[in-house]
C-alpha positions in Angstrom: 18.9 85.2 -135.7 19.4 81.5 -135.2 21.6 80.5 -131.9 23.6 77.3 -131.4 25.0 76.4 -128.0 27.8 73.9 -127.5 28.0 72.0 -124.0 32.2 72.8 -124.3 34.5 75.4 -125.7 36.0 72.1 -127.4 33.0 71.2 -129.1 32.3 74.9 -130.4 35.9 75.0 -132.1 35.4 72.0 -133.6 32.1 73.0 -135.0 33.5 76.6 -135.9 36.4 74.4 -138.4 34.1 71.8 -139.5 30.3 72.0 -139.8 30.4 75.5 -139.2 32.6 76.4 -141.9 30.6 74.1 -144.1 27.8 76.4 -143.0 29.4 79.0 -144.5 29.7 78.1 -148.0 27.1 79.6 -150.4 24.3 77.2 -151.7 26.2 77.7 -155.4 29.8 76.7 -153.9 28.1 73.9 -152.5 26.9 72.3 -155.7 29.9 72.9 -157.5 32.2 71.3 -154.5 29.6 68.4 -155.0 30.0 68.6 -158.6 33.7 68.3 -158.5 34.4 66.0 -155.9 31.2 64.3 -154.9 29.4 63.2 -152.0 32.8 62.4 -150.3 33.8 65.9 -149.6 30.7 66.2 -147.4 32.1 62.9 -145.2 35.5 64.3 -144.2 35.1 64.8 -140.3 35.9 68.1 -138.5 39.3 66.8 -137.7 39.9 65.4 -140.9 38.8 69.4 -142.5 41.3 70.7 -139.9 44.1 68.3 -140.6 44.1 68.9 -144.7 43.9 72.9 -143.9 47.1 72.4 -141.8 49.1 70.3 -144.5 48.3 72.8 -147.3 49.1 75.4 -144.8 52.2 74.2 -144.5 53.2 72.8 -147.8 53.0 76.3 -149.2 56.6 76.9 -148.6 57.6 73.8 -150.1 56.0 73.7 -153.8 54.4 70.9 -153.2 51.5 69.6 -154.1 49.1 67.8 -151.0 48.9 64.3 -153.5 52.4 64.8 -154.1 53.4 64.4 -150.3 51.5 61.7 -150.1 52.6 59.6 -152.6 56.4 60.3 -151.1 55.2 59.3 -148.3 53.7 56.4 -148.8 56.3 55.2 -150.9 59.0 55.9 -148.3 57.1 56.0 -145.0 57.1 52.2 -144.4 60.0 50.0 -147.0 58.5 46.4 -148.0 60.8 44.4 -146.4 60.8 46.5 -142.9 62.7 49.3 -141.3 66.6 48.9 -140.6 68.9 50.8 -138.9 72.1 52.1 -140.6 74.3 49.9 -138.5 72.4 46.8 -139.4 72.2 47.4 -143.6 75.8 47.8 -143.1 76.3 44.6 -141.7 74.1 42.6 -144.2 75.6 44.8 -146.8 79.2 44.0 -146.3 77.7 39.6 -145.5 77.3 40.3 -149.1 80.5 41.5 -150.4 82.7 39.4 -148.8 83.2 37.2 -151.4 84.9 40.2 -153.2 88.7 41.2 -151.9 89.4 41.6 -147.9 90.9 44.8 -149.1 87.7 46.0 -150.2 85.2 45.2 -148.6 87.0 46.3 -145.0 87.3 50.0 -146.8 83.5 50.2 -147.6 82.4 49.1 -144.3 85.6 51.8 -142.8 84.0 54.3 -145.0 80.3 53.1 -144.3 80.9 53.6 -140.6 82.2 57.3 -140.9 79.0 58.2 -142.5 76.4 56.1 -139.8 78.7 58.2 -137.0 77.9 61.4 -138.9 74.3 60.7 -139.3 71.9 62.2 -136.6 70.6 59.5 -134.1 67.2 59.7 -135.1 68.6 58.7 -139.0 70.8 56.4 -138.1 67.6 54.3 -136.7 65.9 54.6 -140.0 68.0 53.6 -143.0 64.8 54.9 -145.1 64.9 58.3 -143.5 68.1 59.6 -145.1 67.5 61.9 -147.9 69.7 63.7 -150.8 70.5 66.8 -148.7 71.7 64.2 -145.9 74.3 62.8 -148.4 75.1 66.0 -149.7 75.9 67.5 -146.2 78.1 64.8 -145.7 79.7 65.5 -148.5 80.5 68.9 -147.6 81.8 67.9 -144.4 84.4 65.6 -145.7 85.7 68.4 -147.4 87.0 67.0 -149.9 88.2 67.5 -153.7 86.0 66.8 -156.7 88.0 63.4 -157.5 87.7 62.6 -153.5 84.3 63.2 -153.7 83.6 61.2 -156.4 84.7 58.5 -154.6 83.0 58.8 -151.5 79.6 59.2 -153.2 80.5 56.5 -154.8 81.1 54.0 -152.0 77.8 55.3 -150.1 75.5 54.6 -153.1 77.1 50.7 -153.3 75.1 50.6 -149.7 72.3 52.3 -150.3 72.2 50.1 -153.9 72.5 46.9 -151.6 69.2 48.6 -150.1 66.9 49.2 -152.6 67.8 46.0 -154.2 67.2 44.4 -150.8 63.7 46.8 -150.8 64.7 48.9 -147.6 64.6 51.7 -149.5 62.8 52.7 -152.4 65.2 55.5 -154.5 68.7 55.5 -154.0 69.9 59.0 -152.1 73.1 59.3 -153.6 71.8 59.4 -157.5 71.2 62.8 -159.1 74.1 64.5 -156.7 76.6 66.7 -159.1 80.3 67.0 -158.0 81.1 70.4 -157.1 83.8 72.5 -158.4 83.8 69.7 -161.3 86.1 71.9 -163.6 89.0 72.0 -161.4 92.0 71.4 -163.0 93.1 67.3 -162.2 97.0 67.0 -161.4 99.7 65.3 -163.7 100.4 61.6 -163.3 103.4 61.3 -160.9 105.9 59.9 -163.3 109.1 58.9 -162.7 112.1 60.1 -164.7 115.3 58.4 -165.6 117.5 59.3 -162.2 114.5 58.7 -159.8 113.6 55.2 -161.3 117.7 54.3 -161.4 117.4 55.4 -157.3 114.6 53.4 -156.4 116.5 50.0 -158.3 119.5 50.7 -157.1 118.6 51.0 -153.0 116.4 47.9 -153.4 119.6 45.6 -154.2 120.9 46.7 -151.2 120.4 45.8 -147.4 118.0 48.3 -145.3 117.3 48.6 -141.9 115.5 51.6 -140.7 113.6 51.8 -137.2 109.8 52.3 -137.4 107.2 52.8 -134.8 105.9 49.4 -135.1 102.8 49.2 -131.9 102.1 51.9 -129.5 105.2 53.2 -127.7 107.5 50.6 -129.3 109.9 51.0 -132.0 112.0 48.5 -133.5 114.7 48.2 -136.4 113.2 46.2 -139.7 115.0 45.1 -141.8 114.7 43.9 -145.4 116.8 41.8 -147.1 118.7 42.7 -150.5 116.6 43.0 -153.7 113.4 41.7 -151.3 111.1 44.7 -153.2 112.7 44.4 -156.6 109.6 42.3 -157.4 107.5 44.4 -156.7 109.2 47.7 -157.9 110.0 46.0 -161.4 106.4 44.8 -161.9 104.8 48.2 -161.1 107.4 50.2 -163.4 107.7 47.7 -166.3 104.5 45.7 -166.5 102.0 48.2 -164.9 100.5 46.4 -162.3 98.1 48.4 -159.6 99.7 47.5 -156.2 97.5 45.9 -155.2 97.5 43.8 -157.8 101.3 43.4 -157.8 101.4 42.3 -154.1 98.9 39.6 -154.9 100.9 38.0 -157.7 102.5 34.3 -157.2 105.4 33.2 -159.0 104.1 30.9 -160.9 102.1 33.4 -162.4 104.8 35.1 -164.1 105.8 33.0 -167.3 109.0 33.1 -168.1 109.1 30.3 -171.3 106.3 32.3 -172.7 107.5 36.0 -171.4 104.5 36.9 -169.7 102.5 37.7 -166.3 99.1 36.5 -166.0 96.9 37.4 -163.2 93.6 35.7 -162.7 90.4 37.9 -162.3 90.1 36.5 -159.1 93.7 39.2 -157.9 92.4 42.1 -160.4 90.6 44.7 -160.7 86.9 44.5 -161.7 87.4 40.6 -161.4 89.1 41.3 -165.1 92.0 39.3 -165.7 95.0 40.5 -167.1 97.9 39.2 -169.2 100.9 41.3 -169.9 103.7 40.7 -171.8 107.6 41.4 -170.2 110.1 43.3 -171.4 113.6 42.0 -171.5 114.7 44.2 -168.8 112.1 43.0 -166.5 113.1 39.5 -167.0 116.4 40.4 -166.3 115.6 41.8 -162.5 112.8 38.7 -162.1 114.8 35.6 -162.5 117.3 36.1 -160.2 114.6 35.9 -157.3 112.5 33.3 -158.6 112.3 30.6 -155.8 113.7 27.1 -156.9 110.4 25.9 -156.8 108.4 28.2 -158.8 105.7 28.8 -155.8 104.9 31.9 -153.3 104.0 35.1 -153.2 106.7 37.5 -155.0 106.5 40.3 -151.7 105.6 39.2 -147.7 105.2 41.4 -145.1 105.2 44.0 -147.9 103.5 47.3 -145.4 106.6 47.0 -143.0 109.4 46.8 -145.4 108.0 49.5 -147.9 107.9 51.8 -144.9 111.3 51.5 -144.2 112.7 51.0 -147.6 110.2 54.7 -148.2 112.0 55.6 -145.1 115.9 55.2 -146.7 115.3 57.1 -149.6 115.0 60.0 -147.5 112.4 63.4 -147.4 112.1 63.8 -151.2 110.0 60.7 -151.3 107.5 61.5 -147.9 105.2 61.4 -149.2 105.1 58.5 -151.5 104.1 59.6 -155.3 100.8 58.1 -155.6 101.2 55.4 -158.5 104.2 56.2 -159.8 105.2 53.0 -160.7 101.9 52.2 -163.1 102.1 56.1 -164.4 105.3 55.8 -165.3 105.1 52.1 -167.0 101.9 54.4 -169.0 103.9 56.9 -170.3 107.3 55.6 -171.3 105.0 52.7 -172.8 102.9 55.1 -174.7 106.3 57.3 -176.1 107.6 53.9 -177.0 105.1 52.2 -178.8 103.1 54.7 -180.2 100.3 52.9 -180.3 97.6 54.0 -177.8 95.3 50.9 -177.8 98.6 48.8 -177.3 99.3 50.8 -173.8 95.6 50.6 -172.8 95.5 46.6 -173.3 98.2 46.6 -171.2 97.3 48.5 -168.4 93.7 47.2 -168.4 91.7 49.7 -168.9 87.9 49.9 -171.0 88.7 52.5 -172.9 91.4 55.2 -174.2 89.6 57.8 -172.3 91.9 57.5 -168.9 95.0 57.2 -171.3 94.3 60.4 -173.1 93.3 62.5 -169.8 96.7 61.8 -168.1 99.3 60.1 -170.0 99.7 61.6 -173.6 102.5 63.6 -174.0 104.1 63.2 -170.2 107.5 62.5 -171.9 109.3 65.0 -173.8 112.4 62.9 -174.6 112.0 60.1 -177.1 115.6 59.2 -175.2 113.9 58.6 -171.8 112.0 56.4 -173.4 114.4 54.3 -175.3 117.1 54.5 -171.8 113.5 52.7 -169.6 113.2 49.9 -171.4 116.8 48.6 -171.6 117.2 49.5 -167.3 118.1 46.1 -166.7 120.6 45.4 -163.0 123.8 46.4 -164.7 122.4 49.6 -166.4 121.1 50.6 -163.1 124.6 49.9 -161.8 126.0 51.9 -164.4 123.8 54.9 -164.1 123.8 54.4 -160.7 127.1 55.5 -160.6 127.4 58.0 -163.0 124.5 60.2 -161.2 126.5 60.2 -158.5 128.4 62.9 -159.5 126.6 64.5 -162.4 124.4 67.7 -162.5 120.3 67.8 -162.8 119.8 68.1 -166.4 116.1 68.5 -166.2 112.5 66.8 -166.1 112.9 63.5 -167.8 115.9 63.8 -168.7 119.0 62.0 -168.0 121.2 63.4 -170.9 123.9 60.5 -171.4 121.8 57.4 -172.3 123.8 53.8 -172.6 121.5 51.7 -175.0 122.6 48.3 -176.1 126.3 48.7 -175.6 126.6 44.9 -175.1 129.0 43.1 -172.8 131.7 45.8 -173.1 133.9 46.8 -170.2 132.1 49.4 -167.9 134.9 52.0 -168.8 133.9 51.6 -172.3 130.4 52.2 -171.6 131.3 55.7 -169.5 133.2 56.9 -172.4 130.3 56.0 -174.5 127.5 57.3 -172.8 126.0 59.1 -175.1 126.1 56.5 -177.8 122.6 55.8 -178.9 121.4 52.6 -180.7 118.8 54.7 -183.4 121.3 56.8 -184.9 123.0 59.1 -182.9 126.7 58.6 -183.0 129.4 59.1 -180.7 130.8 62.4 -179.9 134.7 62.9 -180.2 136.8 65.6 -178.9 136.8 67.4 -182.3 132.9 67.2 -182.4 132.9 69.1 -178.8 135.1 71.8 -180.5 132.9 72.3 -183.8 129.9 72.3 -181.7 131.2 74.8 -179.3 132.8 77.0 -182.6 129.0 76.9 -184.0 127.5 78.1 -180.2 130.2 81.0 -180.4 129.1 82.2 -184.3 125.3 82.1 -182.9 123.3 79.1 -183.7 120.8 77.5 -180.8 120.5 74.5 -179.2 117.4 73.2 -181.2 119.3 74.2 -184.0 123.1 71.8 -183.2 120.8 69.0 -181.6 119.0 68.6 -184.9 122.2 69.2 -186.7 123.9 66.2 -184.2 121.1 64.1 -183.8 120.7 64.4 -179.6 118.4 65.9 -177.3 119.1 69.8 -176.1 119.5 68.4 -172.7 122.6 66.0 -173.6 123.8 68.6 -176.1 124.1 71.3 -173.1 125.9 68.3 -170.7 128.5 67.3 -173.5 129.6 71.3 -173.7 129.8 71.2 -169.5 133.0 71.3 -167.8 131.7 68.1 -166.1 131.8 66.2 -169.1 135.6 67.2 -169.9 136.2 66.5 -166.4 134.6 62.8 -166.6 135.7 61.9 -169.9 132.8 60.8 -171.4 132.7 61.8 -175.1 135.3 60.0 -177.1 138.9 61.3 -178.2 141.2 62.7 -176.3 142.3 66.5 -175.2 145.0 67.9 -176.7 146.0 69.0 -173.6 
């Protein structure tokens, strides 16, 4: 039997895992390992045999292939143009967008820094580092719905796209990652019906003054001046603006010989700009503030006095319904015209998709519609007044529309309240009494509002004591 002594217990180990498990192998597995790999595989050192029985050793668990991990790492292990900390791609990142909107770029870096502070330190040294699973787990802690979520992903990958582009990184983490809980049902537009859009027009032309917390410990009164927002509000409701968009637009923007708003890419969206044509009724609530020479913005110091004027409305509208004013221009646009690519020229978007998803068949009375587009100042005066003291009548519904009744006197118009310029007619006394004598021998209300030619809702006001009380159908009582 053949001895071999070692001067250290080192050297024997190293012997036992290299040359001595070479030793081992029969003369036939030998030849074939020279066979297969060549003279090469009789090179490696001992340390070199023990370090590639460690890394299959421990790739085992992670279905991985020993060439595998090495290309992965060799692709990500050192990026061409250097390593860079998370903090510093961020900087250079957001160098690069400012020549888009203030508004934007300070929400990606905001957004940006939550994730870096997230990140573990060793990651946040090492923009290269940061894998899928790290996105994904910040995802999860954000908690936050599919839509949210979308979003969020979405602003991470415009960093990590400024990296590969810039060669930090080789593969951008955030592609591949599905949305969870994608099926979950997305909320209804917040649209506005008749009586809430006729409350928002009618505080605006009024004075406010509501105290806000305005630094620290300190709160002081703010005021805005009389129809100050009615800019803004009518743009958003009756030419669809985003608001951002709307609080960027100048006066001499909006042209009023021609009937239209224009807004350079430069203030829109996608850097896409935007033409949209005005309705009478917005022309009506735009001239009267129009500065003398044409120039400004149409809304300063717009945060403060939407706070307060949000504030003077009262708890119903705490918190704000998140683009209401563009929803609802969407829908009673759509009811209106009828014509889907018409709305979705209008409101700027690519494609009918968004338009289908949210806004078809939000208004269930063609009446809403038609009362929208003619809520001009003295309409909203009008209505104003009559919802004062009238019942709910429903979603969208406001149940005595005043359509084109021309420059009548106001007492007129409350008597005719109901009259509608597409062919419904005004209702007399005797018409109450036949339509209450056909309620009493059994027919419904679809059935009398297709015989009378008016919605259910303004058929079930017009039998109400409250419309007796007002006076608001034609005739007189007997009585």
């Amino acid at each position: 039997m053949r001895v071999k002594h070692f001067r250290t217990l080192d050297e024997a180990r190293k012997w036992i895992s290299g040359d001595g498990a070479k030793a081992k192998a029969t003369a036939g597995s030998l030849l074939e390992l020279k066979a297969k790999a060549g003279a090469a595989a009789f090179e490696l050192t001992p340390s070199q045999i023990t370090e590639a029985i460690d890394a299959f050793r421990r790739l085992a668990g992670a279905d991985l292939t020993l060439t595998a991990a090495v290309d992965f790492a060799i692709k990500h292990s050192r990026p061409a143009a250097g390593v860079i900390s998370v903090a510093e791609a961020i900087e250079k990142a957001v160098l690069r967008k400012q020549a888009r909107r203030p508004t934007y770029w300070t929400n990606l870096k905001t957004r940006w820094r939550r994730f870096e502070r997230w990140l573990p330190r060793a990651k946040k040294k090492a923009l290269h580092m940061i894998t899928q699973a790290d996105i994904r787990g910040y995802l999860n802690h954000c908690n936050l719905k599919p839509k949210g979520e979308d979003n969020e992903k979405r602003n991470l990958s415009v960093l990590f796209g400024w990296a590969v582009q810039n060669h930090y990184i080789a593969v951008n983490p955030c592609k591949g990652i599905a949305s969870q809980n994608k099926d979950e049902e997305e909320k209804p537009p917040n649209v506005l019906t008749i009586e809430q859009v006729v409350e928002l027009l009618a505080l605006a032309q009024k004075e406010i003054v509501q105290p806000l917390k305005v630094a620290k410990d300190e709160i002081a009164d703010v005021t805005v001046p009389a129809w100050d927002l009615i800019p803004y509000l009518t743009i958003g409701l009756f030419a669809g603006y985003r608001p951002e968009e709307t609080r960027r637009i100048d006066w001499d923007e909006i042209d009023f010989a021609r009937g239209v708003i224009r807004l350079p890419a430069s203030k829109a969206k996608g850097k896409r700009k935007r033409r949209v044509r005005m309705s009478p009724n917005l022309i009506a609530w735009l001239l009267p503030r129009r500065p003398e020479n044409g120039k400004g913005r149409i809304i300063l110091n717009w945060r403060w006095k939407f706070q307060a004027f949000q504030k003077a409305l009262g708890e119903g509208w705490d918190p704000w319904p998140k683009d209401s004013l563009r929803a609802s221009y969407a829908s009673y646009h759509l009811e209106q015209a009828k014509h889907a690519g018409e709305t979705a020229w209008s409101m700027g978007h690519r494609n009918l998709d968004t338009l289908y998803r949210h806004y078809i068949d939000e208004i269930k009375e063609m009446t809403d519609a038609e009362v929208y587009w003619t809520l001009d100042p003295e309409k909203v005066a009008l209505l104003a007044q009559q919802l004062m003291n009238l019942p709910s009548k429903g979603k969208n519904s406001l149940g005595n529309p005043t359509a084109n009744l021309g420059d009548q006197p106001v007492e007129i118009r409350l008597r005719k309240a109901t009259a509608d310029s597409k062919g419904r007619r005004e209702f007399s006394y005797a018409d109450i009494q036949q339509i209450k004598d056909e309620r009493k021998a059994g027919a419904t209300y679809p059935e009398l509002a297709k015989k009378w030619r008016c919605s259910k809702s303004t058929l079930s006001y017009m039998l109400s004591e409250t419309a007796r009380r007002q006076g608001i159908y034609g005739g007189k009582s007997p009585n």
